[in-house]
N, C-alpha and C positions, 0 to 999 in steps of 0.2 A: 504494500500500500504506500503510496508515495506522500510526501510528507506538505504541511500544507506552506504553500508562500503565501503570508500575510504583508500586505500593503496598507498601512494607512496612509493616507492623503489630507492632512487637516489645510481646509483652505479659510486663510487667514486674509480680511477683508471689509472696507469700509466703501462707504460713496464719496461722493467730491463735499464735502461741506462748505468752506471758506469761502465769500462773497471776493472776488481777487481786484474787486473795485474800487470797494468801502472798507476794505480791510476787514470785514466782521466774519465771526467764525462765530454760533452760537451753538455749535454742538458740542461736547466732549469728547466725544468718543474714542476717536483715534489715540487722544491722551491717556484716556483710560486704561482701555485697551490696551496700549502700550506698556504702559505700568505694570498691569494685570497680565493679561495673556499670551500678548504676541512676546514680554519678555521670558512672563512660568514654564509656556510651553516649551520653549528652547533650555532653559534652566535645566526642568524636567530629562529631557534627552542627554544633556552635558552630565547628569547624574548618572545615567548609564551606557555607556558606550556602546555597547553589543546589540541596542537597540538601532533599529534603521527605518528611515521611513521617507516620506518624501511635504515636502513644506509649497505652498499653494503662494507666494505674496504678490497681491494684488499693485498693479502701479498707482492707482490712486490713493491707494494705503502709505507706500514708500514717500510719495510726493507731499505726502500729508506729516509724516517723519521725519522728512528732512524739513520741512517746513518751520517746525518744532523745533529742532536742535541745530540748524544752522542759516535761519534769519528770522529768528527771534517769535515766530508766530505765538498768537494766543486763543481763549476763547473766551464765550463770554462766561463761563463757570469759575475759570482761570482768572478772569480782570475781578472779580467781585471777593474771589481768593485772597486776589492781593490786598485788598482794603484790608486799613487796620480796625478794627472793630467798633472802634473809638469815634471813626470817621464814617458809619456805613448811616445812609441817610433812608429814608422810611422804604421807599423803592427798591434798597439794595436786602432791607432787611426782608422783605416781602419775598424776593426774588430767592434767597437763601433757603427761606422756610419753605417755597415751592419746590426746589431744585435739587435741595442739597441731602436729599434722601432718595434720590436715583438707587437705590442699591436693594438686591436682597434680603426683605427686613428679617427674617428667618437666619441667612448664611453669612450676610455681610453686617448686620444692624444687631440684631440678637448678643451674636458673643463678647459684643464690647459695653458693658453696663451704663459708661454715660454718654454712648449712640444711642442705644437704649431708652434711655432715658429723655435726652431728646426726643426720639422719635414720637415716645408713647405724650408728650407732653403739646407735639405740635399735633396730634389727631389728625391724620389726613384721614380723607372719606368721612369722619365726624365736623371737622372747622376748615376754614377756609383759613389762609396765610392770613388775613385781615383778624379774625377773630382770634387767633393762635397769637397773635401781635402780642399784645399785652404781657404775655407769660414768658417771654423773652427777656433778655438783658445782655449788656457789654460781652461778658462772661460766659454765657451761655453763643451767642455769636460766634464769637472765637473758637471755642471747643468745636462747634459745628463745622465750621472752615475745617478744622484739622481733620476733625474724624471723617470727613468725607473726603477727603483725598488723602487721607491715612488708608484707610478701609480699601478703597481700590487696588493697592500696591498689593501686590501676589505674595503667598503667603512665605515662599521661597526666598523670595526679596527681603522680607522683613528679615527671615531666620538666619539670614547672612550679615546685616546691617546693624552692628550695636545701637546705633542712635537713632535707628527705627524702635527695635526693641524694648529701647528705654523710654520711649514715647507713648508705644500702647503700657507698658507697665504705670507707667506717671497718668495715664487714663481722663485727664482732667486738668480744669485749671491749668488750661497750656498757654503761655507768653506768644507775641508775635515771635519774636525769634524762633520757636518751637515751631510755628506754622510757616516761616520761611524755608526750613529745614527740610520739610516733609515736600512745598515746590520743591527747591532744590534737588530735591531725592528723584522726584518727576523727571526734569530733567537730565539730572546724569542716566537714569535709566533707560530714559528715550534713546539716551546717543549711545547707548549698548543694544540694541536691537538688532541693527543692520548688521554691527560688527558679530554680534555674536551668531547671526545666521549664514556670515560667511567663514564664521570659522568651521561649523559643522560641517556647512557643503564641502571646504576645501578638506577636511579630516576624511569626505566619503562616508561619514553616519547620515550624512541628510542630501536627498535631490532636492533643489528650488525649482519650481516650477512658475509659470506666469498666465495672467489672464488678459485679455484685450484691456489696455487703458480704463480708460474710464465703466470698464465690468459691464459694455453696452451685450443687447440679447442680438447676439450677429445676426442670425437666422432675417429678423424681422428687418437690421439693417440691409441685408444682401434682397430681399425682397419678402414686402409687410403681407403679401399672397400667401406666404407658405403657414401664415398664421390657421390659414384655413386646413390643411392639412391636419393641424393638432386640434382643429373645435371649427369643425363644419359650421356650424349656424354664426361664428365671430361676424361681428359688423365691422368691416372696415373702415378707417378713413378716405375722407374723398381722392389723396390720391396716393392709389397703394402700392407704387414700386416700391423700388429700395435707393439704398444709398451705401452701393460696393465701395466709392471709393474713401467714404468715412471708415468702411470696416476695417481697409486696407492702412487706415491711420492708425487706427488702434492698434491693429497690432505690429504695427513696423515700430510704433513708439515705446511700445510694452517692450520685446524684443532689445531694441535699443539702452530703457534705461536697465532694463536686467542685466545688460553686458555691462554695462557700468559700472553699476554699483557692483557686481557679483563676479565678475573678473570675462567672462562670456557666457551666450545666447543660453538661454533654456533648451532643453531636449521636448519638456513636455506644456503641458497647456490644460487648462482647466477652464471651458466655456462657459462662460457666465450663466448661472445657475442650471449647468447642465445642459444647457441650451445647443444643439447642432442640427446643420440638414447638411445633405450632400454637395452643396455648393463652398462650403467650408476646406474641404479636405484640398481644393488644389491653393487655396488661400493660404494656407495654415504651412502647406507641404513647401510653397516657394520661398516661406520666410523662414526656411529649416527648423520648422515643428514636426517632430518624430511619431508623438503619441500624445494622446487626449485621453479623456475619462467625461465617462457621462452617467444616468444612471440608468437598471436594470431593465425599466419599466422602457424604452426606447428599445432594446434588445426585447422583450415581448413585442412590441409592434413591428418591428422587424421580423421575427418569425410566428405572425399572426397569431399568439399566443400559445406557440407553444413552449417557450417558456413566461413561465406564470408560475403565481402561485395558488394551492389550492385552500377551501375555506378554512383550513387548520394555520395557513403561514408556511406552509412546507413548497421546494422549489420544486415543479416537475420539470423532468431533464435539468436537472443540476450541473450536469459536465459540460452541460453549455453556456451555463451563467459564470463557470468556476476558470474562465480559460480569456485570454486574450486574441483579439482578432486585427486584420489586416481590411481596411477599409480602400474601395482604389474608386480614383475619377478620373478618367483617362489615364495619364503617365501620372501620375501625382496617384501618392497615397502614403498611409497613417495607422496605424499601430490604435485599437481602443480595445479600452478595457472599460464592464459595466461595475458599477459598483453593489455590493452589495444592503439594499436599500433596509432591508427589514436590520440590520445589524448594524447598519452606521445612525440609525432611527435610534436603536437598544442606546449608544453613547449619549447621542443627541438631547433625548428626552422620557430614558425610564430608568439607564443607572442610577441618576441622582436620587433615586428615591430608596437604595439600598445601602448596608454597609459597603462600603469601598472594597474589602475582601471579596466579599460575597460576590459583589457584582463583576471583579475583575474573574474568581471562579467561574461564573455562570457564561462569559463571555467565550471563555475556553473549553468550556464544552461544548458550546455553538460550534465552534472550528473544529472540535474531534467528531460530531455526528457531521457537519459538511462533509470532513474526509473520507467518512466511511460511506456516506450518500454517493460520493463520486466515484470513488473505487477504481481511479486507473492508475496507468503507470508517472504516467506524466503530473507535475506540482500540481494542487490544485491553489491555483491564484484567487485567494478572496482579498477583495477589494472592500476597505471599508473609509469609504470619504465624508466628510461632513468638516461644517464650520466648524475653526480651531477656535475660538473668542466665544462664542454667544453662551453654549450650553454651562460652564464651569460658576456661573455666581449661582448656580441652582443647587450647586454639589459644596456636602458639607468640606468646611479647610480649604474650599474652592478648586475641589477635585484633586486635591494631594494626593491621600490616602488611596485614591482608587487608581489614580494613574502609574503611581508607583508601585500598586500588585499590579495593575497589567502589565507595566513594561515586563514588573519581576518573569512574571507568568510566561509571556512571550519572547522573553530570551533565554531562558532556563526548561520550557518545553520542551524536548529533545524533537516532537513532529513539528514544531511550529519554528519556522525560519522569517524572520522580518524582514523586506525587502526594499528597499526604492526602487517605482515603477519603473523608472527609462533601465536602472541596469537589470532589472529582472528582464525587460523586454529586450534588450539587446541581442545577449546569447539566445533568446528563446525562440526566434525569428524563424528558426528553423521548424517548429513545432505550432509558431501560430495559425491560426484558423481564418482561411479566407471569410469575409464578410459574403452570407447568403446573397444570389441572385435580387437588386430592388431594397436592398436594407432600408427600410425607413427609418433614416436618420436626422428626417423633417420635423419630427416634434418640437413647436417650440419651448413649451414645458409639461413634461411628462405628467399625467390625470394622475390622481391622489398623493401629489407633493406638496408640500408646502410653496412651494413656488405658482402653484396654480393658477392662483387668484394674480398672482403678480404678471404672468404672461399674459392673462387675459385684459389686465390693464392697459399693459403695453399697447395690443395689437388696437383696443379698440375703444379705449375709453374716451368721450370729446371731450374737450378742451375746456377748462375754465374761461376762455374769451374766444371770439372771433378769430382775433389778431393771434392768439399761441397757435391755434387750429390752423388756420394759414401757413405761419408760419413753420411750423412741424410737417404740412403735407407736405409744401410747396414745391417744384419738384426742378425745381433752376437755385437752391443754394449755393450761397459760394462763403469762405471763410473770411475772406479778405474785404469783401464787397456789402456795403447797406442794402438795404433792404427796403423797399414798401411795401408794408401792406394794408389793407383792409378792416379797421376796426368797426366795432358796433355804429350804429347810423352811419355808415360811410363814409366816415373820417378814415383820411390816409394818418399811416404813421410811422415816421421812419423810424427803422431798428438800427442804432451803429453796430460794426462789426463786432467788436467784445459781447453782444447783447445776443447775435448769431450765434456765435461762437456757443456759449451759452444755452443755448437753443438747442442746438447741432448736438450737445454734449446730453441735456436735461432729455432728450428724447430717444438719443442713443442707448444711453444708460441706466441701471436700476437707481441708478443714484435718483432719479425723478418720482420712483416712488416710495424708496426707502429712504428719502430724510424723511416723509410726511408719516409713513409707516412706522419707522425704527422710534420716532420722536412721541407718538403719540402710543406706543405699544410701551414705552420706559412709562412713561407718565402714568396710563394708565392702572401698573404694576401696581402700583403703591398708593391709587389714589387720592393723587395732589390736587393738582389743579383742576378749576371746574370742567366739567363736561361742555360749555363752551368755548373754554380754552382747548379744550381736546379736541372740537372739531374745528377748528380754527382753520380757515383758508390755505390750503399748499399752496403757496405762489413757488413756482419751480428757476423763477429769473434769476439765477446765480450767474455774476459771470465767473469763469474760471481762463487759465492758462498753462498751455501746455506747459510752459517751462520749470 
């Protein structure tokens, strides 16, 4: 019985947030994150060596990181940070009590007694910031600033850092200085991110892999028609070509800055949220992309369902789900592998709810009945991909304990061998499985994913004004070039090029639905702010720049 090659692929990933006009950034994320996950998860792998996998970093993530740590960017969480308590005027204090409970109250709020304490004091979903006013003071401010950008920083971080340490131990009654300390800690952190994920790649414990720029759904860029392919009754917009050659920006620039930073081009590629059709592979093939991943449910509609799964969760024809395939479009072709969805699901959003032991046990059993389900001679390749950032504030210690019996698990299993996709797929080339006759590789997001509801967005949702609607059909854009269009009563109105730009980018990419998404899914968590401010207008006009 041949032994199993395990792949994880954590793709690690944010949208464009920063207004690159107004200078305003009013998300955190990326900072957070940074702090928290995209640093632990790397930390985590530097704890064991013998573990191998391959790493996802998106280029509007990086451009967001260097943003951060080499010209000075901020947010608006960040600027209200920096106030000293002393100075925060009734606006700022409103904005704190709304904001600055972003976190897990369970995993991130729970084990620190005067987070805690705050939290239970300002009642969200019972008071509003206005009513919760009063029961505030200098004192209580301060502490708030700290423990929320305390609490982010990964729990690996802290256990390394005496003067972190010393901070949650002191719990309270913390000076500015103390809350400069803990920015600062931000910072230095941030500008260990890039470095330390090129130390792994050049070690050969970790592949980096890249996704088109700005994380646009290519499929819909190359032509917003094939939308229909994935959900026959979609309503198109008025005018439903495409736009190849924004695809072809994206990822000549992704490409680009990966060489960069990372010393040269990526092997492989992770389509924005899984997203591919067949017009992809000689795109992908000319910019020397080897191999892609997508997920399992696209391999069902490629072999008309025979594989699938049946009402229990079990795979029929597994040896077809457990193996990698050779994709071709003409002379041009690509190397893909499915992931497996129901088990990258398990990480995602049901370990959290057990012991870390446990769960990392249960996960390895998964992998000994795949092996045994498959029964050939050849590896059997499980692929398990899913965001490396989102699911971890939900797991207690912020997914320590579990990740460290997995890795245990998985490099101490004598059948389970850890892999990075491109070098698994190199040698294996010989063994890979041509792509069936017709692969339907058009879905633009595979039915019962969480991505569902976002593809159907994309392809067909109208436009908050005339003038975006226009401007997103339109089918003569240029980058460089203004724009008029057509607003409500028949007012022209011209758009300057940063504003296209903009445009080109907010429609390309999830970024247009995941700030309005991501922003009102945080919020919601912890129920802050009202339910008007929750549904509060997306305006998607960011400008951005490449550079």
């Amino acid at each position: 019985m041949a032994e199993v090659a395990l792949a994880f692929f954590w793709h690690q990933h944010q949208p464009y947030y920063p207004d690159d006009l107004s200078g305003d950034n009013p998300m955190p994320w990326v900072r957070l994150h940074g702090v928290k996950d995209y640093y632990g998860m790397a930390l985590h792998l530097e704890e064991v060596p013998e573990m191998r996998c391959t790493i996802n970093l998106v280029p509007s993530l990086l451009v967001q990181l260097q943003a951060y740590t080499e010209r000075g960017a901020s947010d608006r969480p960040l600027d209200v940070s920096r106030i000293g308590a002393k100075d925060l005027g009734e606006s700022d204090c409103l904005y704190l009590l709304d904001h600055f409970f972003m976190a897990n109250p369970q995993h991130m709020i729970g084990p620190y007694p005067r987070y805690l304490e705050l939290f239970q004091r300002r009642a969200p979903g019972r008071n509003t910031a206005q009513e919760a006013l009063r029961r505030f003071k200098e004192q209580d401010y301060r502490d708030l600033q700290v423990w929320f950008n305390l609490a982010w920083i990964h729990p690996l971080a802290v256990a390394r850092d005496a003067e972190l340490r010393n901070l949650v131990k002191k719990g309270r009654l913390f000076s500015e200085d103390d809350k400069n300390l803990v920015l600062d800690k931000h910072l230095e952190i941030l500008k260990a991110v890039i470095p330390l994920h090129k130390k792994l790649a050049d070690s050969g414990q970790v592949e980096l892999t890249t996704t088109p720029f700005f994380h646009p759904i290519v499929p819909l860029l190359l032509d917003k028609k094939l939308a229909k392919e994935a959900m026959p009754e979609v309503k198109l917009p008025r005018h439903s070509g495409g736009y190849p050659e924004d695809a072809a920006v994206h990822v000549r620039r992704a490409i680009e800055q990966h060489a960069s930073l990372f010393g040269s081009p990526p092997w492989g590629m992770w389509p924005a949220e899984g997203s591919v059709c067949q017009a992809m592979i000689p795109l992908l093939a000319q910019h020397g992309i080897r191999w892609i991943a997508t997920d399992e449910e696209i391999l069902g509609q490629s072999t008309q369902g025979f594989v699938s799964r049946d009402d229990k969760g079990h795979v029929r024809n597994p040896e077809l789900l457990y193996q990698p395939y050779l994709v071709k479009d003409g002379a041009h072709e690509l190397n893909i592998v499915f992931r497996d969805h129901a088990l990258s699901d398990m990480i995602g959003f049901h370990y959290q709810r057990s012991p870390g032991a446990e769960a990392a046990d249960d996960f390895v059993r998964h992998l000994a009945n795949i092996r045994k389900a498959v029964n050939h001679k050849l590896p059997v390749l499980v692929s398990v991909i899913l965001d490396g950032e989102n699911c971890w504030e939900h797991y207690a210690e912020g997914g320590v304990t579990f990740l460290r019996a997995l890795y245990e698990r998985c490099t101490k299993t004598p059948e389970i061998r850890p892999v990075p996709l491109g070098e698994y797929l190199e040698p294996a080339a010989g063994f890979i499985t041509t792509s069936p006759s017709g692969l339907a590789m058009t879905r633009t997001t595979p039915p019962g994913t969480p991505c569902t509801g976002r593809g159907n967005t994309f392809a067909a949702a109208p436009s908050r004004s005339t003038s975006l609607r226009n401007a997103f059909s339109g089918p003569g854009r240029k980058f460089t070039l203004p724009r008029v269009v057509t607003g409500s009563g028949g007012m022209a109105t011209i758009i300057p090029a940063p504003r296209i730009r903009c445009l080109i980018i907010c429609f390309a990419s999830t970024c247009k639905m995941s700030i309005c998404w991501w922003g009102t899914r945080r919020r919601r968590s912890w129920a802050g702010p009202s339910a008007a401010a929750a549904r509060r207008p997306f305006t998607p006009c960011r400008a951005v720049s490449w550079k």
